[in-house]
DOMITOR-176078 format. One record per residue (C-alpha): residue number from 0; residue in one letter; x, y, z. Coordinates in pm, 1 decimal, padded with zeros to 6 digits, always signed. Layout:
NUM:A:X:Y:Z
...
***
This chain:
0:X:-08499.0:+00026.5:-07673.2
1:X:-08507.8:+00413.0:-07723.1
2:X:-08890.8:+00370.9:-07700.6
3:X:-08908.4:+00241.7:-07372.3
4:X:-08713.6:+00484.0:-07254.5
5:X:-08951.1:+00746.7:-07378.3
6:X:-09250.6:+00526.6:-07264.8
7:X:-09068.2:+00582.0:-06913.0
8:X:-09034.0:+00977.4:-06939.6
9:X:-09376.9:+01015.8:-07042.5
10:X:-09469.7:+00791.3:-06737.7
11:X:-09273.0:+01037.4:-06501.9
12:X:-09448.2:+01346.1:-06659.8
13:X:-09789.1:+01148.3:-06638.7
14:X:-09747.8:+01125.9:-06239.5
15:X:-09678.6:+01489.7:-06226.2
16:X:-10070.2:+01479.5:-06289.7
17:X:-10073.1:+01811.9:-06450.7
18:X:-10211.2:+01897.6:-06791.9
19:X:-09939.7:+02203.9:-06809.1
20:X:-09679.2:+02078.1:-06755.5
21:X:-09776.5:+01801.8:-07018.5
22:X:-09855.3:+02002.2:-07237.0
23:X:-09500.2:+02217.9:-07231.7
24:X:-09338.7:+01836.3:-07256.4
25:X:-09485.5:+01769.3:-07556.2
26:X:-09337.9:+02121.2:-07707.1
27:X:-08991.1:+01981.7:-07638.6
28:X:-08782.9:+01871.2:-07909.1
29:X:-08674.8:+01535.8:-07834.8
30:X:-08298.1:+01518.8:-07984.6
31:X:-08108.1:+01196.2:-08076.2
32:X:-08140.3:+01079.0:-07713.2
33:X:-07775.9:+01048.0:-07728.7
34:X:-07734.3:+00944.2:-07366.8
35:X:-07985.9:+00733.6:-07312.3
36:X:-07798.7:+00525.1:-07613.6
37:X:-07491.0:+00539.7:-07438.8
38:X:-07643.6:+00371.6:-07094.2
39:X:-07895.0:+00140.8:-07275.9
40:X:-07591.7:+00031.8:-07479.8
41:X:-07364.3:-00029.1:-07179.1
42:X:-07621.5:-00161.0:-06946.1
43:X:-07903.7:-00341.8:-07161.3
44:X:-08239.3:-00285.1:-07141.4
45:X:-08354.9:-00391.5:-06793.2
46:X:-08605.8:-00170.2:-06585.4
47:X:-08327.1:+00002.1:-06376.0
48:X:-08145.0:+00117.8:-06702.8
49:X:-08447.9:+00209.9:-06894.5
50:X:-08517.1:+00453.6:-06553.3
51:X:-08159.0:+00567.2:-06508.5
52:X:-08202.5:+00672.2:-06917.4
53:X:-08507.6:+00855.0:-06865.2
54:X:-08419.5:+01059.5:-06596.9
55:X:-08084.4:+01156.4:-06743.3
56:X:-08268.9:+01235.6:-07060.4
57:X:-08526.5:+01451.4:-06804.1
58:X:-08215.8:+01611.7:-06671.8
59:X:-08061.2:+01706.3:-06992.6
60:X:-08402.5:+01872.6:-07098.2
61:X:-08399.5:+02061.1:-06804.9
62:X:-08073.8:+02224.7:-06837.7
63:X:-08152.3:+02311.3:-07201.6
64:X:-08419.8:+02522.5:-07099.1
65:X:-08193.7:+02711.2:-06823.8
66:X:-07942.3:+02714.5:-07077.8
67:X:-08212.1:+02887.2:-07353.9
68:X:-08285.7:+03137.9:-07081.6
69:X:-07935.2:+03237.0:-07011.3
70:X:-07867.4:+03244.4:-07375.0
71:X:-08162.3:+03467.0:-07421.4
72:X:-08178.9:+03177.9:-07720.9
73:X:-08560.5:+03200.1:-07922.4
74:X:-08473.7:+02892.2:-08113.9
75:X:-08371.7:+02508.1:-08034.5
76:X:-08361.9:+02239.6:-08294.1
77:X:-08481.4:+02483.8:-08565.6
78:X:-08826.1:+02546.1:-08322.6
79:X:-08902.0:+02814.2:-08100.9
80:X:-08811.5:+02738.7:-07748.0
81:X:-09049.7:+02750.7:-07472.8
82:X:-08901.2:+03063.2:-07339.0
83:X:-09012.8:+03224.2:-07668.2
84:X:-09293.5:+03087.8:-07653.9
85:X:-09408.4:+03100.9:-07321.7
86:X:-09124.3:+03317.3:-07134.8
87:X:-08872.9:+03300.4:-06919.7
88:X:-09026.9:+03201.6:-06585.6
89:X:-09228.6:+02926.1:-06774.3
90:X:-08911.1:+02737.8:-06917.5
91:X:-08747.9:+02809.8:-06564.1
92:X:-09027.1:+02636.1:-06384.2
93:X:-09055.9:+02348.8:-06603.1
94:X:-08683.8:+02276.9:-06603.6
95:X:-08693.3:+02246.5:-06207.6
96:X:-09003.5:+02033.1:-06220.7
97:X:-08774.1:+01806.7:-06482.3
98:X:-08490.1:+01833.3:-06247.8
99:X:-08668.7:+01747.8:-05928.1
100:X:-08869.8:+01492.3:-06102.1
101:X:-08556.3:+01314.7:-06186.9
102:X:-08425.2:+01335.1:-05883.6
103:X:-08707.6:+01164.7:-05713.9
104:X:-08673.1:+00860.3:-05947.7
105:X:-08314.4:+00841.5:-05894.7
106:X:-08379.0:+00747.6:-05528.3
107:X:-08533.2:+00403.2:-05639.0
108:X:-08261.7:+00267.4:-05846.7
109:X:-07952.6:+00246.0:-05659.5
110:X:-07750.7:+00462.3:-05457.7
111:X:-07441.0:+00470.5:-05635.8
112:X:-07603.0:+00572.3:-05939.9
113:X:-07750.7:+00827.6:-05811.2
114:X:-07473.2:+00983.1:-05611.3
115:X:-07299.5:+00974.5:-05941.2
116:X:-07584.5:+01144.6:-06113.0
117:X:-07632.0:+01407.7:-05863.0
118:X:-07253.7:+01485.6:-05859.4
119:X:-07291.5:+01557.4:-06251.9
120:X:-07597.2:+01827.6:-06231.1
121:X:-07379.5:+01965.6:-05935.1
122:X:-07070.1:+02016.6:-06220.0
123:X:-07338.5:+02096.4:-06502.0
124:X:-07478.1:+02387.9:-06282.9
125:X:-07123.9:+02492.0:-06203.4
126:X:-07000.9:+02505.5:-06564.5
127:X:-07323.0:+02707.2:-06652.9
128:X:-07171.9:+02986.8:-06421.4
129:X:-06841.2:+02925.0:-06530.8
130:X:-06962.5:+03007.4:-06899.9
131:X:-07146.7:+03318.6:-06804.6
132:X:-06841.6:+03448.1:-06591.2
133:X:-06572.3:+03350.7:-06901.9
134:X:-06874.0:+03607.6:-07156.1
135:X:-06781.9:+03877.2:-06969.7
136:X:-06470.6:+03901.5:-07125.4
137:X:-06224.0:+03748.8:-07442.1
138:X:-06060.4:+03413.4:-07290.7
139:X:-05750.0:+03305.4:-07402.7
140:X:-05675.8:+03049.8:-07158.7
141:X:-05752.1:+02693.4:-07245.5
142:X:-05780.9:+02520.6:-06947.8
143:X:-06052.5:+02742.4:-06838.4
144:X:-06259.0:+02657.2:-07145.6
145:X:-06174.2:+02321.8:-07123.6
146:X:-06298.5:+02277.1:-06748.3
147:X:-06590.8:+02466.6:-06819.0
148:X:-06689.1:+02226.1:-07149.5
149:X:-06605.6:+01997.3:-06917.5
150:X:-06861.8:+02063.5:-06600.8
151:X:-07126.7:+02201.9:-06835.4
152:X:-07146.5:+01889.1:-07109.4
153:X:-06914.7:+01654.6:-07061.0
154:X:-06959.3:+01554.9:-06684.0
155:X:-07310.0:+01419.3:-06744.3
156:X:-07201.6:+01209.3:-07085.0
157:X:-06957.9:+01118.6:-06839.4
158:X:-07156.5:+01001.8:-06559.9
159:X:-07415.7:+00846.8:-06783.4
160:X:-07122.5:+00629.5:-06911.8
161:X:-07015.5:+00558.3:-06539.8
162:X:-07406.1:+00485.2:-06377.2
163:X:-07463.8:+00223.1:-06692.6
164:X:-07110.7:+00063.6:-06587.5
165:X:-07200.3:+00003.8:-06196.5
166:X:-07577.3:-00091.7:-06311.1
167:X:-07429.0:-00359.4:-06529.7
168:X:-07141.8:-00476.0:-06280.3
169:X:-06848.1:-00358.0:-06458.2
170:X:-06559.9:-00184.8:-06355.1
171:X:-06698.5:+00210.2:-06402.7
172:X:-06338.1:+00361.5:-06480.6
173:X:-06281.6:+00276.0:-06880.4
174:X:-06661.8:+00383.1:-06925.0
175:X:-06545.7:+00718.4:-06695.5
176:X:-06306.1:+00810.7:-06935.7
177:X:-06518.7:+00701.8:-07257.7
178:X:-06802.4:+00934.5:-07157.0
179:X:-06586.8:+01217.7:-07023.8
180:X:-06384.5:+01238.9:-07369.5
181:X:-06712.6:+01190.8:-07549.2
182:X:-06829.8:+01458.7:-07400.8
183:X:-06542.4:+01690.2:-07439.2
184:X:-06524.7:+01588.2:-07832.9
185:X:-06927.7:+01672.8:-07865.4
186:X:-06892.1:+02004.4:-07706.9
187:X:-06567.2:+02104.6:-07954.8
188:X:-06774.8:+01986.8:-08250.9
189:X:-07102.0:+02220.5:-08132.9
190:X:-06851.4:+02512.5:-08114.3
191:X:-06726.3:+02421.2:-08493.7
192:X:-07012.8:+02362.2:-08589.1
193:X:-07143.9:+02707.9:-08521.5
194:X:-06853.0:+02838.8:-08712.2
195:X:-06928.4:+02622.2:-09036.1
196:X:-07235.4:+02515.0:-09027.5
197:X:-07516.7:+02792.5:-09203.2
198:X:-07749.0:+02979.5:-09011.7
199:X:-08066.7:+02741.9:-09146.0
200:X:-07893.5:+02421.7:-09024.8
201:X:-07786.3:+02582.5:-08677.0
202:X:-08127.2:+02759.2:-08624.8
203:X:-07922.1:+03024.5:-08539.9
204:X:-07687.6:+03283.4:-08717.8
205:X:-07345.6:+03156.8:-08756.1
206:X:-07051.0:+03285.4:-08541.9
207:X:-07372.5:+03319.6:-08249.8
208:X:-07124.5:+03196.5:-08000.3
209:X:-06862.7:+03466.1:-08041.1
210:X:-07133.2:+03715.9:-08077.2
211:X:-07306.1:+03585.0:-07760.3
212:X:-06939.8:+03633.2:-07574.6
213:X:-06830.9:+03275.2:-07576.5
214:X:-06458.0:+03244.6:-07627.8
215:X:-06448.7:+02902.3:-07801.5
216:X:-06192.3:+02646.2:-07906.5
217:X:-06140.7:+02822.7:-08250.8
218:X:-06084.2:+03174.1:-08132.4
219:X:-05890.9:+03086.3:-07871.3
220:X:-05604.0:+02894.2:-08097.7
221:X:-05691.8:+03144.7:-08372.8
222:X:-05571.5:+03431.8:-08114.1
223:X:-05259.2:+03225.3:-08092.6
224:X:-05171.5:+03247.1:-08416.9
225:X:-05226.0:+03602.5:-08477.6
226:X:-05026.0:+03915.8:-08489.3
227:X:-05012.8:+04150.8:-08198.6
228:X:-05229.4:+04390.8:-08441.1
229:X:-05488.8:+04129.7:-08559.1
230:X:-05526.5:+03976.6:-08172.4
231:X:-05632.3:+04334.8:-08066.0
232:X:-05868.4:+04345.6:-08376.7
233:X:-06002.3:+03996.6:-08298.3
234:X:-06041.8:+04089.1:-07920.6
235:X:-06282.6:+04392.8:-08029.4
236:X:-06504.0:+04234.3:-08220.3
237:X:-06592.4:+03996.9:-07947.3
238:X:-07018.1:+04009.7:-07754.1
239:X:-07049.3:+04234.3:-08059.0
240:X:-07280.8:+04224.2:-08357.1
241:X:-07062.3:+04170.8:-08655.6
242:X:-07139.3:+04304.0:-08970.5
243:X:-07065.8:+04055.1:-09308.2
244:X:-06733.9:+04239.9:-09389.4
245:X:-06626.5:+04134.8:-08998.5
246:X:-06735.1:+03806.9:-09014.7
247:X:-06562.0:+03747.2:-09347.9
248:X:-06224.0:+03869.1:-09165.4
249:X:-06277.4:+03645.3:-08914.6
250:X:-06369.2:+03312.5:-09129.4
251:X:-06078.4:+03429.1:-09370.1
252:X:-05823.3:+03373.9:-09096.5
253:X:-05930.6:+03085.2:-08894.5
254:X:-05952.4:+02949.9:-09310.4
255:X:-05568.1:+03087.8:-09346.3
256:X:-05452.3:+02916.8:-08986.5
257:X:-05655.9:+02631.1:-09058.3
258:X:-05780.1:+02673.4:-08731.9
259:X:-06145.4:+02407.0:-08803.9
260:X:-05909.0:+02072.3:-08911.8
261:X:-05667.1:+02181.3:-08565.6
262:X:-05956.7:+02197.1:-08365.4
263:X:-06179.3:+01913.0:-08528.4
264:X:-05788.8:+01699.5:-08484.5
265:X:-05866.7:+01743.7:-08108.5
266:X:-06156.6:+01609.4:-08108.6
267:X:-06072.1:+01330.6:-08274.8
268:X:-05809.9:+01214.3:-08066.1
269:X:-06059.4:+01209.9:-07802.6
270:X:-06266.6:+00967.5:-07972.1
271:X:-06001.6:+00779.8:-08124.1
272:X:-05847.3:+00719.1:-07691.0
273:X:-06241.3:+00649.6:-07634.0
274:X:-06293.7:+00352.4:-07891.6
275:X:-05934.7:+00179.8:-07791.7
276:X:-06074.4:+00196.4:-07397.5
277:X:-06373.0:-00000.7:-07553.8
278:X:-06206.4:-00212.0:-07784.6
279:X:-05935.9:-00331.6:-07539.4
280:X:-06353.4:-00357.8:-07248.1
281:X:-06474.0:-00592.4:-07483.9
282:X:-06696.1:-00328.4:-07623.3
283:X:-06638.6:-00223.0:-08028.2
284:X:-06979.6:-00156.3:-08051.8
285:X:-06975.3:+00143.6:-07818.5
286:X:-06772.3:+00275.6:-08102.9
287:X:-07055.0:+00403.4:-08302.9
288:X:-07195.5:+00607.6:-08049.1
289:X:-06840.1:+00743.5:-08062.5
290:X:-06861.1:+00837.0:-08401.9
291:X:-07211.2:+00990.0:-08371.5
292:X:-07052.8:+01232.0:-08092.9
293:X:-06859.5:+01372.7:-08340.2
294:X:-06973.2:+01302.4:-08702.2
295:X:-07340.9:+01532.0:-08623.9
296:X:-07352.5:+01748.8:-08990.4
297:X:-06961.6:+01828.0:-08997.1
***
Protein backbone atom coordinates (compact mmCIF):
# COMPACT_ATOMS: atom_id res chain seq x y z
CA UNK A 1 0.00 0.00 0.00
CA UNK A 2 3.07 2.24 0.88
CA UNK A 3 3.73 2.20 -2.92
CA UNK A 4 0.74 3.76 -3.97
CA UNK A 5 1.12 6.22 -1.76
CA UNK A 6 4.45 7.13 -3.22
CA UNK A 7 3.03 6.55 -6.79
CA UNK A 8 0.61 9.48 -5.55
CA UNK A 9 3.46 11.94 -4.27
CA UNK A 10 5.39 11.51 -7.28
CA UNK A 11 2.10 12.27 -9.23
CA UNK A 12 1.73 15.63 -7.21
CA UNK A 13 5.44 16.58 -7.90
CA UNK A 14 4.89 15.48 -11.65
CA UNK A 15 2.02 18.27 -12.02
CA UNK A 16 4.29 20.80 -10.56
CA UNK A 17 5.77 20.35 -14.21
CA UNK A 18 9.16 21.40 -13.20
CA UNK A 19 12.38 19.49 -13.71
CA UNK A 20 13.86 21.37 -10.38
CA UNK A 21 11.87 20.86 -8.27
CA UNK A 22 11.92 17.07 -9.36
CA UNK A 23 14.98 16.83 -9.27
CA UNK A 24 15.43 18.24 -5.39
CA UNK A 25 12.44 15.45 -4.67
CA UNK A 26 14.34 12.82 -5.69
CA UNK A 27 17.37 14.04 -3.20
CA UNK A 28 14.94 13.54 -0.32
CA UNK A 29 15.32 10.75 1.90
CA UNK A 30 12.17 9.01 2.04
CA UNK A 31 11.94 7.71 5.88
CA UNK A 32 9.71 4.82 7.13
CA UNK A 33 6.62 6.72 5.90
CA UNK A 34 5.45 6.31 9.35
CA UNK A 35 2.25 8.28 8.86
CA UNK A 36 1.14 7.32 5.87
CA UNK A 37 1.10 3.65 7.73
CA UNK A 38 -0.83 4.97 10.40
CA UNK A 39 -3.81 6.42 7.93
CA UNK A 40 -3.52 3.57 5.33
CA UNK A 41 -3.84 1.27 8.35
CA UNK A 42 -6.88 3.03 9.85
CA UNK A 43 -8.58 3.92 6.67
CA UNK A 44 -7.64 1.17 3.94
CA UNK A 45 -6.40 1.77 0.82
CA UNK A 46 -9.07 3.65 -1.15
CA UNK A 47 -8.14 6.73 -3.42
CA UNK A 48 -9.10 9.38 -0.74
CA UNK A 49 -6.69 7.71 1.86
CA UNK A 50 -3.92 6.98 -0.49
CA UNK A 51 -4.22 11.15 -1.21
CA UNK A 52 -4.75 12.17 2.40
CA UNK A 53 -1.23 9.87 2.95
CA UNK A 54 0.60 11.55 0.35
CA UNK A 55 0.04 14.89 1.18
CA UNK A 56 0.70 14.39 4.87
CA UNK A 57 3.85 12.62 3.85
CA UNK A 58 4.45 16.03 1.42
CA UNK A 59 3.82 18.01 4.52
CA UNK A 60 6.12 16.25 6.79
CA UNK A 61 8.96 16.66 4.09
CA UNK A 62 8.38 20.10 4.02
CA UNK A 63 8.80 20.89 7.57
CA UNK A 64 12.00 18.80 7.67
CA UNK A 65 13.59 21.04 5.41
CA UNK A 66 12.47 24.29 7.51
CA UNK A 67 13.42 22.39 10.38
CA UNK A 68 17.21 21.57 8.68
CA UNK A 69 17.41 25.29 8.06
CA UNK A 70 16.64 26.40 11.52
CA UNK A 71 18.86 23.75 12.83
CA UNK A 72 21.58 24.97 10.60
CA UNK A 73 21.54 20.81 10.32
CA UNK A 74 24.11 19.55 7.08
CA UNK A 75 22.94 16.05 7.55
CA UNK A 76 19.43 14.02 7.51
CA UNK A 77 19.20 10.29 7.46
CA UNK A 78 23.02 9.96 7.36
CA UNK A 79 22.88 12.25 3.77
CA UNK A 80 23.54 15.71 3.25
CA UNK A 81 20.46 17.79 3.32
CA UNK A 82 19.44 19.95 0.57
CA UNK A 83 20.34 23.02 2.46
CA UNK A 84 23.93 21.69 2.35
CA UNK A 85 23.69 20.94 -0.67
CA UNK A 86 21.96 23.51 -2.34
CA UNK A 87 21.44 26.28 0.54
CA UNK A 88 19.20 27.70 2.52
CA UNK A 89 16.78 29.54 0.22
CA UNK A 90 16.65 26.33 -2.00
CA UNK A 91 15.34 23.94 0.87
CA UNK A 92 13.08 27.00 1.96
CA UNK A 93 11.50 27.22 -1.43
CA UNK A 94 10.98 23.67 -1.96
CA UNK A 95 9.41 23.10 1.43
CA UNK A 96 6.65 25.82 0.56
CA UNK A 97 6.13 24.36 -2.87
CA UNK A 98 5.57 20.85 -0.72
CA UNK A 99 3.41 22.70 1.64
CA UNK A 100 1.25 24.52 -0.84
CA UNK A 101 1.17 21.56 -3.03
CA UNK A 102 -0.44 19.67 -0.28
CA UNK A 103 -2.64 22.02 0.47
CA UNK A 104 -4.13 22.19 -2.92
CA UNK A 105 -4.85 18.40 -2.86
CA UNK A 106 -6.36 18.59 0.43
CA UNK A 107 -9.21 20.67 -1.06
CA UNK A 108 -10.47 17.57 -3.12
CA UNK A 109 -10.86 15.06 -0.46
CA UNK A 110 -13.12 16.23 2.12
CA UNK A 111 -13.49 19.14 4.18
CA UNK A 112 -13.17 17.81 7.48
CA UNK A 113 -10.01 16.29 6.71
CA UNK A 114 -8.63 18.99 5.65
CA UNK A 115 -9.64 21.45 8.30
CA UNK A 116 -8.06 18.92 10.53
CA UNK A 117 -4.92 18.86 8.50
CA UNK A 118 -4.56 22.49 8.19
CA UNK A 119 -5.13 22.96 11.99
CA UNK A 120 -1.96 20.55 12.49
CA UNK A 121 0.69 22.59 10.14
CA UNK A 122 -0.90 25.66 12.01
CA UNK A 123 0.42 23.83 15.60
CA UNK A 124 3.59 22.34 13.72
CA UNK A 125 4.62 25.96 12.65
CA UNK A 126 3.81 27.17 16.14
CA UNK A 127 5.90 24.57 17.99
CA UNK A 128 8.82 25.34 15.53
CA UNK A 129 8.84 28.90 17.19
CA UNK A 130 8.16 27.61 20.41
CA UNK A 131 11.49 25.46 20.10
CA UNK A 132 13.59 28.30 18.88
CA UNK A 133 12.24 30.68 21.71
CA UNK A 134 12.79 27.67 24.62
CA UNK A 135 17.12 27.59 22.77
CA UNK A 136 17.54 30.77 23.94
CA UNK A 137 17.82 29.71 27.25
CA UNK A 138 18.09 26.29 29.83
CA UNK A 139 14.28 25.11 30.36
CA UNK A 140 13.35 23.49 33.29
CA UNK A 141 9.75 23.56 32.98
CA UNK A 142 8.03 20.53 31.59
CA UNK A 143 4.97 21.57 30.39
CA UNK A 144 6.60 23.93 28.10
CA UNK A 145 8.59 21.13 26.48
CA UNK A 146 5.85 19.02 26.49
CA UNK A 147 3.46 21.52 24.52
CA UNK A 148 6.09 22.33 22.28
CA UNK A 149 6.83 18.29 21.39
CA UNK A 150 3.47 18.45 21.25
CA UNK A 151 2.62 21.29 18.38
CA UNK A 152 5.89 20.55 16.58
CA UNK A 153 5.52 16.42 16.17
CA UNK A 154 2.89 15.15 17.77
CA UNK A 155 -0.13 17.27 16.44
CA UNK A 156 0.32 15.99 12.88
CA UNK A 157 0.74 12.03 14.05
CA UNK A 158 -2.19 13.18 15.74
CA UNK A 159 -4.26 14.50 13.07
CA UNK A 160 -3.15 11.86 10.64
CA UNK A 161 -4.69 9.39 13.18
CA UNK A 162 -7.91 11.63 13.38
CA UNK A 163 -8.35 12.42 9.18
CA UNK A 164 -7.98 8.34 8.60
CA UNK A 165 -10.81 7.97 11.42
CA UNK A 166 -13.51 10.47 9.73
CA UNK A 167 -12.34 9.06 6.11
CA UNK A 168 -13.24 5.61 7.31
CA UNK A 169 -16.50 6.61 9.35
CA UNK A 170 -15.37 6.02 12.75
CA UNK A 171 -15.65 7.89 15.71
CA UNK A 172 -12.17 10.23 15.37
CA UNK A 173 -11.64 10.60 19.30
CA UNK A 174 -9.80 7.05 20.37
CA UNK A 175 -7.66 7.53 17.05
CA UNK A 176 -7.13 11.46 18.52
CA UNK A 177 -5.62 10.25 21.45
CA UNK A 178 -3.67 7.19 19.75
CA UNK A 179 -1.87 9.56 17.38
CA UNK A 180 -1.37 12.41 19.85
CA UNK A 181 0.44 9.95 22.45
CA UNK A 182 2.22 8.37 19.53
CA UNK A 183 3.48 11.30 18.75
CA UNK A 184 4.52 12.51 22.09
CA UNK A 185 6.31 8.91 22.74
CA UNK A 186 8.28 9.33 19.13
CA UNK A 187 9.48 12.73 19.94
CA UNK A 188 10.86 11.50 23.72
CA UNK A 189 12.55 8.56 22.00
CA UNK A 190 14.38 11.08 19.19
CA UNK A 191 15.58 13.13 22.22
CA UNK A 192 17.05 9.69 23.89
CA UNK A 193 18.08 8.65 21.18
CA UNK A 194 20.45 11.50 20.59
CA UNK A 195 21.77 10.91 24.02
CA UNK A 196 22.57 7.08 23.38
CA UNK A 197 22.64 6.49 20.19
CA UNK A 198 26.55 7.12 18.44
CA UNK A 199 27.29 9.85 16.30
CA UNK A 200 27.41 7.32 12.96
CA UNK A 201 23.87 6.02 13.67
CA UNK A 202 22.43 9.65 14.44
CA UNK A 203 24.32 11.30 11.48
CA UNK A 204 25.04 13.67 13.90
CA UNK A 205 27.34 14.05 17.05
CA UNK A 206 25.71 12.84 20.11
CA UNK A 207 24.37 15.22 22.83
CA UNK A 208 23.64 17.68 19.31
CA UNK A 209 20.44 18.64 20.96
CA UNK A 210 21.84 20.10 24.15
CA UNK A 211 24.62 21.58 22.19
CA UNK A 212 22.14 23.07 19.67
CA UNK A 213 20.21 24.69 22.95
CA UNK A 214 17.39 22.24 23.19
CA UNK A 215 16.43 21.57 26.78
CA UNK A 216 15.13 17.98 26.40
CA UNK A 217 13.27 15.42 28.46
CA UNK A 218 16.60 14.06 29.97
CA UNK A 219 18.14 17.29 31.10
CA UNK A 220 15.26 18.58 32.28
CA UNK A 221 14.55 15.56 35.00
CA UNK A 222 18.36 15.23 35.22
CA UNK A 223 18.35 19.05 36.56
CA UNK A 224 15.85 17.75 39.04
CA UNK A 225 17.86 15.48 40.51
CA UNK A 226 20.91 17.44 40.91
CA UNK A 227 22.61 19.42 43.56
CA UNK A 228 22.34 23.15 43.70
CA UNK A 229 26.23 23.02 42.60
CA UNK A 230 25.91 20.45 39.74
CA UNK A 231 22.43 22.28 38.33
CA UNK A 232 24.56 25.50 37.95
CA UNK A 233 27.34 23.33 36.27
CA UNK A 234 24.76 21.59 34.05
CA UNK A 235 23.07 25.01 33.21
CA UNK A 236 26.61 26.30 31.79
CA UNK A 237 27.37 23.87 29.65
CA UNK A 238 24.19 24.31 27.78
CA UNK A 239 24.25 25.92 23.38
CA UNK A 240 27.90 25.18 24.14
CA UNK A 241 30.44 22.96 22.44
CA UNK A 242 31.37 20.35 24.94
CA UNK A 243 34.57 18.94 25.08
CA UNK A 244 34.81 14.75 25.82
CA UNK A 245 35.67 15.33 29.56
CA UNK A 246 32.08 17.48 29.65
CA UNK A 247 30.20 15.18 27.89
CA UNK A 248 31.44 12.28 30.01
CA UNK A 249 30.14 14.37 33.20
CA UNK A 250 27.09 14.73 31.73
CA UNK A 251 26.41 10.92 30.47
CA UNK A 252 27.95 9.86 33.96
CA UNK A 253 25.05 11.46 35.78
CA UNK A 254 22.02 11.03 33.73
CA UNK A 255 23.83 7.05 33.96
CA UNK A 256 23.93 7.63 38.02
CA UNK A 257 20.05 9.11 38.09
CA UNK A 258 19.10 6.70 35.62
CA UNK A 259 17.63 9.42 33.95
CA UNK A 260 17.28 7.17 29.97
CA UNK A 261 14.95 4.07 31.67
CA UNK A 262 12.77 7.31 33.61
CA UNK A 263 12.41 8.96 30.51
CA UNK A 264 12.12 5.89 28.03
CA UNK A 265 9.20 4.69 31.20
CA UNK A 266 7.30 7.78 29.88
CA UNK A 267 7.19 6.94 26.80
CA UNK A 268 6.06 3.81 27.27
CA UNK A 269 3.13 4.51 29.15
CA UNK A 270 2.11 6.49 26.27
CA UNK A 271 2.11 3.65 24.04
CA UNK A 272 1.01 1.20 26.43
CA UNK A 273 -2.68 3.96 26.99
CA UNK A 274 -2.40 4.00 22.96
CA UNK A 275 -2.66 0.10 22.24
CA UNK A 276 -5.56 -0.40 25.10
CA UNK A 277 -7.60 2.65 23.10
CA UNK A 278 -7.11 0.24 20.07
CA UNK A 279 -7.58 -2.93 21.60
CA UNK A 280 -10.79 -1.98 23.48
CA UNK A 281 -11.66 0.08 18.90
CA UNK A 282 -11.43 -3.21 17.63
CA UNK A 283 -8.03 -2.41 16.36
CA UNK A 284 -4.82 -4.71 17.88
CA UNK A 285 -3.21 -4.36 14.81
CA UNK A 286 -2.64 -0.62 15.11
CA UNK A 287 -0.45 -1.87 17.86
CA UNK A 288 2.57 -2.43 15.81
CA UNK A 289 2.76 0.85 14.47
CA UNK A 290 2.78 1.59 18.21
CA UNK A 291 5.70 -0.28 18.83
CA UNK A 292 7.59 1.05 15.77
CA UNK A 293 7.02 4.71 17.34
CA UNK A 294 9.06 3.79 19.95
CA UNK A 295 11.25 0.66 19.35
CA UNK A 296 13.42 2.87 16.22
CA UNK A 297 17.36 1.62 17.26
CA UNK A 298 16.83 2.02 21.19
Amino acid sequence: MISAVERKIEQFIRDLDDQMVESLYRRLPHGKRLRAKLILRIAGSGLRAVKTAAVVEMIHAASLLHDDVIDDAYVRRKKPSINALYGNKTAIMLGDILYSKGFFELNDIDKRVSKTISNAVTQLSLGELKDVSLSKRFNTDKSQYLQMIYQKTASLIEASAEAAALLAGKAPEPYRIYGRNLGLAFQMIDDLLDITSDSDTLGKPALHDFVEGKTTLPYIYLHEKLEADERAVLSGLHAKKLSSKEQEWIMQRMEKYQIVMQCYSEAKLLIDEAIELMNEAGEAALSDIAQEMIERDF
